[in-house]
MDTraj code that builds the backbone (N, CA, C; nanometers):
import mdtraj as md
import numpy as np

residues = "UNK UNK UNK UNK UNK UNK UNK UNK UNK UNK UNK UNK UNK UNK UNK UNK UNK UNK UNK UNK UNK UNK UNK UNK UNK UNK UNK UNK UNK UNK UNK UNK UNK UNK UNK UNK UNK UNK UNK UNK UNK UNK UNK UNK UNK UNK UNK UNK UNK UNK UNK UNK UNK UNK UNK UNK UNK UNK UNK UNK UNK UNK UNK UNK UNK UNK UNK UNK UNK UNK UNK UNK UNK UNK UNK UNK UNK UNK UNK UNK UNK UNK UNK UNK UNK UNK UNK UNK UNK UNK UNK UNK UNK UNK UNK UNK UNK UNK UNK UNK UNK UNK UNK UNK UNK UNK UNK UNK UNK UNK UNK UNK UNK UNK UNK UNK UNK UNK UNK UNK UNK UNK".split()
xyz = np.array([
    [0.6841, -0.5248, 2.0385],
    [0.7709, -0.6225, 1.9772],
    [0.8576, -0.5496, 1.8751],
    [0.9924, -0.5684, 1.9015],
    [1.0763, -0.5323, 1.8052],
    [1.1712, -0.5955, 1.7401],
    [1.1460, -0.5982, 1.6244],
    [1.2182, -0.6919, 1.5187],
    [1.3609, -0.6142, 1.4935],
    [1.3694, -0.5403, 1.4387],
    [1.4479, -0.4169, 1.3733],
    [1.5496, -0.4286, 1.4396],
    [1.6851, -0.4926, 1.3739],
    [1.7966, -0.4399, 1.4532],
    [1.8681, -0.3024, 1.4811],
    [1.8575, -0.2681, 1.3390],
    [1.9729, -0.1485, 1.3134],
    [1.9125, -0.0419, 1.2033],
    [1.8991, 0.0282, 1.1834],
    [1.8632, 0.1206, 1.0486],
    [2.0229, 0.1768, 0.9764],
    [1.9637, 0.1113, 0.8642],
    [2.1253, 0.1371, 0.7885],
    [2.1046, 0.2692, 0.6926],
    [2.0026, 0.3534, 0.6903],
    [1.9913, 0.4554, 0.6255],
    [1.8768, 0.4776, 0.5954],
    [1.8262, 0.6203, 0.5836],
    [1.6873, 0.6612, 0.5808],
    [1.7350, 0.8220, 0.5208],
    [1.6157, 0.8943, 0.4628],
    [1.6395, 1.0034, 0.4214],
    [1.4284, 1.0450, 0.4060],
    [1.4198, 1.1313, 0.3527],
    [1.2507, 1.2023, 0.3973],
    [1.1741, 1.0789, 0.2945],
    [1.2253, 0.9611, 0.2093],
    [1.1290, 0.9292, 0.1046],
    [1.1597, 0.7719, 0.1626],
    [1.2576, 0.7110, 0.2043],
    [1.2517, 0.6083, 0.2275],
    [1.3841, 0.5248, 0.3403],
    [1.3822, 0.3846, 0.3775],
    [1.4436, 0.3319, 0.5040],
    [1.5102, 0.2643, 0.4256],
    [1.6056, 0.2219, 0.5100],
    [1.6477, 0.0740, 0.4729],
    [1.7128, 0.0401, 0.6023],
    [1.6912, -0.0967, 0.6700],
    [1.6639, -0.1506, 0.8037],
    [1.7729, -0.2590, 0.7424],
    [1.8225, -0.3634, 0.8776],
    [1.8837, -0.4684, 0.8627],
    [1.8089, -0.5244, 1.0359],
    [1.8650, -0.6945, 1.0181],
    [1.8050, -0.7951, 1.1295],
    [1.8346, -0.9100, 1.1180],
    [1.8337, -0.9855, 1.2223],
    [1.8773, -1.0982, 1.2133],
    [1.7724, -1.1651, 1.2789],
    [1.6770, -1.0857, 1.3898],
    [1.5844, -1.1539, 1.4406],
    [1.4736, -1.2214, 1.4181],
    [1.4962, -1.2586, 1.3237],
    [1.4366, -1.4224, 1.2526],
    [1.5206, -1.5146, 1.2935],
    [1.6137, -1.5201, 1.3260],
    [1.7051, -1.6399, 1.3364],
    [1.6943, -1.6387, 1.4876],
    [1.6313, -1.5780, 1.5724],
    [1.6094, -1.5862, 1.7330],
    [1.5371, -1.6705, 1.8068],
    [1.5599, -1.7566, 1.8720],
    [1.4624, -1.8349, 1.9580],
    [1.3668, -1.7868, 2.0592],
    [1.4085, -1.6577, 2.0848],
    [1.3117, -1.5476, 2.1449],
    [1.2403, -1.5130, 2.0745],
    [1.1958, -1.5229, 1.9225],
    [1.1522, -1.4438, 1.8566],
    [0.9851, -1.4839, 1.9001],
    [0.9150, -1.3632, 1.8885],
    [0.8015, -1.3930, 1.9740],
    [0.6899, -1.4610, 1.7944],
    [0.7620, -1.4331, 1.6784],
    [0.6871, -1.4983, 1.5713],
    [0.6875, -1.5971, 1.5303],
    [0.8123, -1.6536, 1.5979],
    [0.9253, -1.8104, 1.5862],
    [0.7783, -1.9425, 1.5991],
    [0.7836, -2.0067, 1.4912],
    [0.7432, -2.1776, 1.5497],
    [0.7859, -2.2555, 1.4670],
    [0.8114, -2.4208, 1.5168],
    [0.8651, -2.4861, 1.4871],
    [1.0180, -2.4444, 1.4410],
    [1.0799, -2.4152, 1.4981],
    [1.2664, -2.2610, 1.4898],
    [1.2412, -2.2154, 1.3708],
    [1.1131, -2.1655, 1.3783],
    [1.1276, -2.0700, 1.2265],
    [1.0198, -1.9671, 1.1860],
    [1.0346, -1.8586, 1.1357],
    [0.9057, -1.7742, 1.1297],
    [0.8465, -1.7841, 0.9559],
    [0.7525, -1.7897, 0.9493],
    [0.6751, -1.8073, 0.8163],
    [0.6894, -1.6506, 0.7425],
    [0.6950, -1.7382, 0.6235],
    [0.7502, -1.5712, 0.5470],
    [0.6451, -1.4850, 0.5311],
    [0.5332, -1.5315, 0.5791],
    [0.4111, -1.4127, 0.6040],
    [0.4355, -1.3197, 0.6922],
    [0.5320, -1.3372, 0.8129],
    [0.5959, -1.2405, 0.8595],
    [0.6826, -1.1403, 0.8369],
    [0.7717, -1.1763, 0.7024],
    [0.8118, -1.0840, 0.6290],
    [0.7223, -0.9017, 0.6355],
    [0.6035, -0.9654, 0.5642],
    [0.4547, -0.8336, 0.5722],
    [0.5052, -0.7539, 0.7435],
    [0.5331, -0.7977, 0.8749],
    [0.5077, -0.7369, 0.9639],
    [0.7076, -0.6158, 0.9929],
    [0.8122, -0.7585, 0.9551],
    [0.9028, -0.6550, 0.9542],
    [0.8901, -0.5322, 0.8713],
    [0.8270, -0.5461, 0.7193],
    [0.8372, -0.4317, 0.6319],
    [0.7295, -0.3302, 0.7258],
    [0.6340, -0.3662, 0.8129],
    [0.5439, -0.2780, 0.8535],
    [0.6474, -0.2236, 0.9867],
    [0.7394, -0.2636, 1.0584],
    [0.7663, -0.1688, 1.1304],
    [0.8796, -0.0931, 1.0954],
    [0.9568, -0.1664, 0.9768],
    [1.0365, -0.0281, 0.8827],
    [0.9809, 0.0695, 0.8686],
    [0.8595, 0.0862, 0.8247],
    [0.7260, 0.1721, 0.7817],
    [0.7550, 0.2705, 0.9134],
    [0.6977, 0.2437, 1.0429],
    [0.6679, 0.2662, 1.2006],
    [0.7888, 0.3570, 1.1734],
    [0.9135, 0.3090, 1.1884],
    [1.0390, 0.3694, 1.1757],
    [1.0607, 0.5081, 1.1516],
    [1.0617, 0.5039, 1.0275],
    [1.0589, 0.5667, 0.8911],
    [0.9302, 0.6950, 0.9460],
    [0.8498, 0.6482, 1.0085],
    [0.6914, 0.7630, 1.0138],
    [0.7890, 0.8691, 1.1480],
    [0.8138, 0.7462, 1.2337],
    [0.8889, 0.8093, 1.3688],
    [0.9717, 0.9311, 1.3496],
    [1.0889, 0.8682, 1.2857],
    [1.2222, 0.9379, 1.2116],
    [1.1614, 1.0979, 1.2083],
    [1.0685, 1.0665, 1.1120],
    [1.0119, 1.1721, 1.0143],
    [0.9590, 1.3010, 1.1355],
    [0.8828, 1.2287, 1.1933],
    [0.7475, 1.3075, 1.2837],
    [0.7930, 1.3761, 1.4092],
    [0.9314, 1.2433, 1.4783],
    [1.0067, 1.2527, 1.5913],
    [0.9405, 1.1960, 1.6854],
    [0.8137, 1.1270, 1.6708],
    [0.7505, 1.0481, 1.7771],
    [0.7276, 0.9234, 1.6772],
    [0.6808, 0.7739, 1.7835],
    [0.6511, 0.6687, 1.7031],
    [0.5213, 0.6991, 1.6197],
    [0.4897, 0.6187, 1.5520],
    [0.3775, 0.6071, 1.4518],
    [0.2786, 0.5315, 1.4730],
    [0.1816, 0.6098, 1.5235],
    [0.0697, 0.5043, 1.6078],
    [-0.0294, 0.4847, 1.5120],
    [-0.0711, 0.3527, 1.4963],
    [-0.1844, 0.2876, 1.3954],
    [-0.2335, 0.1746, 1.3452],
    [-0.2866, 0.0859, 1.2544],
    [-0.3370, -0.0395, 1.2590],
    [-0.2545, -0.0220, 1.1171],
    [-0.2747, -0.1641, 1.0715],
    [-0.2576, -0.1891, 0.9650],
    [-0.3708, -0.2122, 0.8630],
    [-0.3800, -0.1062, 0.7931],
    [-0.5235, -0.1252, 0.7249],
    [-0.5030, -0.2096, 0.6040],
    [-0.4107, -0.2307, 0.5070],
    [-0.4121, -0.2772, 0.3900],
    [-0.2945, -0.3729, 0.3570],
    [-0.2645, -0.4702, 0.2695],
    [-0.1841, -0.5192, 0.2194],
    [-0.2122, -0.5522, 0.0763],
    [-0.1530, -0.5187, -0.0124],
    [-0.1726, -0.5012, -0.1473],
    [-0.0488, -0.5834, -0.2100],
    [-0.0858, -0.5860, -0.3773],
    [0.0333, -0.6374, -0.4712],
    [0.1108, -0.6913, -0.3752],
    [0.1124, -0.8128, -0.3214],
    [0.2355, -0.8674, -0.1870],
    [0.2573, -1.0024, -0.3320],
    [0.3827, -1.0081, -0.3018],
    [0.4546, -1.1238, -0.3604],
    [0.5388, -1.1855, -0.2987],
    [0.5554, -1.3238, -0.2796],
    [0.6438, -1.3770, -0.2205],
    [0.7184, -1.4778, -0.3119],
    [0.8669, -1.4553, -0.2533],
    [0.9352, -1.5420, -0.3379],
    [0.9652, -1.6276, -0.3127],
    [0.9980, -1.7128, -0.1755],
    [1.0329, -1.8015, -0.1597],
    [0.8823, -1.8667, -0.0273],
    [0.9333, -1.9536, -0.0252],
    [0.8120, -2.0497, 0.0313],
    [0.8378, -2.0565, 0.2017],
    [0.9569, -2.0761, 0.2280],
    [0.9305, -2.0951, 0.3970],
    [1.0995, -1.9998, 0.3935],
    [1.0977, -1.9888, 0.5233],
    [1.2288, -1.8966, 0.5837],
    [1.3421, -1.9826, 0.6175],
    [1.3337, -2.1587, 0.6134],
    [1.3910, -2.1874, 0.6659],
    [1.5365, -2.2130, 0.6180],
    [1.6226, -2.1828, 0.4912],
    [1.7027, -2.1277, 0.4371],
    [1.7612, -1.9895, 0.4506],
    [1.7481, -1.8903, 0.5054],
    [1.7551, -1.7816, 0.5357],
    [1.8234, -1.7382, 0.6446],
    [1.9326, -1.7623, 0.6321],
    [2.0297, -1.7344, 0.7808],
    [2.1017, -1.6625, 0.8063],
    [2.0814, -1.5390, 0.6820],
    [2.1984, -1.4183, 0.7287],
    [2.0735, -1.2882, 0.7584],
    [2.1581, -1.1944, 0.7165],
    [2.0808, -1.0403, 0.7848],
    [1.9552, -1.0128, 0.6809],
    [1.8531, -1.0227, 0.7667],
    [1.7456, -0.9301, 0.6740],
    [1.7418, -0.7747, 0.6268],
    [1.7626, -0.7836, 0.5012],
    [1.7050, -0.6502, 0.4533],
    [1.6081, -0.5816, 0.3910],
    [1.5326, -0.4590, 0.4841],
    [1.4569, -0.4535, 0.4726],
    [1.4189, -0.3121, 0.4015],
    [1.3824, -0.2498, 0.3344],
    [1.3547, -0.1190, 0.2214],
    [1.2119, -0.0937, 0.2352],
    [1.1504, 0.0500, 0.3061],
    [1.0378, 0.0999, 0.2743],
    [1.0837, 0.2065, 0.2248],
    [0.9575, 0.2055, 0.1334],
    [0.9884, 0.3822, 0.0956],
    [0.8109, 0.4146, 0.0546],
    [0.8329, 0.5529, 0.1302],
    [0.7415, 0.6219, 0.1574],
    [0.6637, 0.6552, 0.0381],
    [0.5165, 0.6214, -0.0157],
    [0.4541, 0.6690, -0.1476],
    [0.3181, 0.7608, -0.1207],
    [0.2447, 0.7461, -0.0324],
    [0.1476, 0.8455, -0.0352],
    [0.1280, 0.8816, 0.1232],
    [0.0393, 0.9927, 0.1198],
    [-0.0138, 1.0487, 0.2867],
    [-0.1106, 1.1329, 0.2551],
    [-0.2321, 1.0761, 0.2694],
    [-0.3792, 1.1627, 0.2451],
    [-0.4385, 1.1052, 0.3984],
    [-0.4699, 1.2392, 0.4621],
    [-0.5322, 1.2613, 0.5775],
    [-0.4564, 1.1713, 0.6800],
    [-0.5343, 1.0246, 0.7228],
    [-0.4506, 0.9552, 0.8096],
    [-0.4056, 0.8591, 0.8016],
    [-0.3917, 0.8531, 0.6452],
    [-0.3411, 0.7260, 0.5501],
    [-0.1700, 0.7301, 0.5542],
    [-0.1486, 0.6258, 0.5316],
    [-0.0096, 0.6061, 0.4931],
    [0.0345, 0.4844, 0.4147],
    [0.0898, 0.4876, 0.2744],
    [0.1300, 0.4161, 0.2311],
    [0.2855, 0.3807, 0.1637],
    [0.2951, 0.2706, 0.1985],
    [0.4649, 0.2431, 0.1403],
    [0.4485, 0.1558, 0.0724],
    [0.5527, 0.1048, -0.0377],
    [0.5858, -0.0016, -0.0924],
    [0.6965, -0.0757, 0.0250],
    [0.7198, -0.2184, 0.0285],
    [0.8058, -0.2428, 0.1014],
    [0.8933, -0.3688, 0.0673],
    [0.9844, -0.3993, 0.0535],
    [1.0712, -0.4898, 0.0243],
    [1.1889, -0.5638, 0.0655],
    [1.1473, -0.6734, 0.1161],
    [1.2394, -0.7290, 0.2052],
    [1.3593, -0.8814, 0.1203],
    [1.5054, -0.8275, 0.1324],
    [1.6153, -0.9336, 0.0622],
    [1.6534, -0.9883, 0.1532],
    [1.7708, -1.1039, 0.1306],
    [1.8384, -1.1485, 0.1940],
    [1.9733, -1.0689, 0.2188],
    [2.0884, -1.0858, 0.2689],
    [2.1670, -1.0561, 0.2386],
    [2.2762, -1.0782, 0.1071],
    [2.2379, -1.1058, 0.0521],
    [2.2869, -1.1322, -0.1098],
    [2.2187, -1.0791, -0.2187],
    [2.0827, -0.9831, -0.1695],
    [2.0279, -0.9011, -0.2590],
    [1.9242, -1.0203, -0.3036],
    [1.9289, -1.1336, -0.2498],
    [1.7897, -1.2212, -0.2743],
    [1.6761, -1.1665, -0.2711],
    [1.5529, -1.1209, -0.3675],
    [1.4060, -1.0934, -0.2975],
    [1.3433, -1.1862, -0.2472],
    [1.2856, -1.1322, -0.1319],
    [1.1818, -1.2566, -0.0893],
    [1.0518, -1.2089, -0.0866],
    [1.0570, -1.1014, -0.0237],
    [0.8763, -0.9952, -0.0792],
    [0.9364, -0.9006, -0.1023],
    [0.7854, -0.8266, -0.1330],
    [0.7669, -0.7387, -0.1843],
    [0.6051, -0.7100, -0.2054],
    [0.5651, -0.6053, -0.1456],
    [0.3946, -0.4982, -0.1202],
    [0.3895, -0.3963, -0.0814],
    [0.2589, -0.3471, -0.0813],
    [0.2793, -0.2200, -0.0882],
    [0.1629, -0.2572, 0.0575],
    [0.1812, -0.1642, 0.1224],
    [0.0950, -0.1709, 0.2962],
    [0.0856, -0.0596, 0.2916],
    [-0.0219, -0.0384, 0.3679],
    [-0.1388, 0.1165, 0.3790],
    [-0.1551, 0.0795, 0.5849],
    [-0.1222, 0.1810, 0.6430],
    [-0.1728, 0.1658, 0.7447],
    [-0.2124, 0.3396, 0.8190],
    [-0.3835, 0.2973, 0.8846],
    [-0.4305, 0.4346, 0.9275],
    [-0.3843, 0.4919, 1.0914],
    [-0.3308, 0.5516, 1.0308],
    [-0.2819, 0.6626, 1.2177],
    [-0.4052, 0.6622, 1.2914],
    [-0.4035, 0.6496, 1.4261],
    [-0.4663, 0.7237, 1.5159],
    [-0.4283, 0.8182, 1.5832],
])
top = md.Topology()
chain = top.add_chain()
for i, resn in enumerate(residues, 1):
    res = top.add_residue(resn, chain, resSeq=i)
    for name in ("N", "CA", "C"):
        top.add_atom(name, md.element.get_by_symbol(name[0]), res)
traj = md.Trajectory(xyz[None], top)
């Protein structure tokens, strides 16, 4: 499943992604025409994927082990109708750990989350 439209810039420490596919009726996270902003947590996790890929030159194979400090700002998605933006940036890598902070706006620089996700490679 791929959310991720476009990568609007990346460099060795961190991403920044754009999307619209929240607003999709294909969207395989979609119910009732709308995805719950707990899904937010899964776009910032495949910015993450991205970002490991970029880096490594292959995808980033692994679970999601952690979700930490997560804040959400707004309550449902269903206001939210322009491009998602999405910001990981890369903070630790011990053995087969990986952790980012991750932060996802609207297009107007709105926050809507913001956590930090740990996920272990296989």
């Amino acid at each position: 499943m791929g959310l991720i439209d476009q990568v609007d810039s990346w460099d060795t420490n961190e991403i920044s992604c754009s999307t619209r596919s929240h607003l999709s009726l294909t969207n395989p996270l979609i119910e009732k025409n709308c995805i719950s902003v707990m899904h937010l947590i899964e776009y910032g996790a495949q910015a993450m994927a991205i970002h490991s890929g970029l880096l490594l030159g292959k995808p980033l194979q692994g679970f999601l082990a952690a979700v930490r400090d997560v804040n959400f700002y707004i309550d449902d998605m269903h206001n939210v109708l322009g491009v998602l933006c999405i910001k990981a940036v890369f903070e630790l890598k011990l053995n087969d750990n990986v952790v980012y902070t991750i932060k996802v706006e609207d297009e107007y620089s709105m926050l809507l989350l913001k956590a930090r996700i740990s996920v272990v490679q296989i």
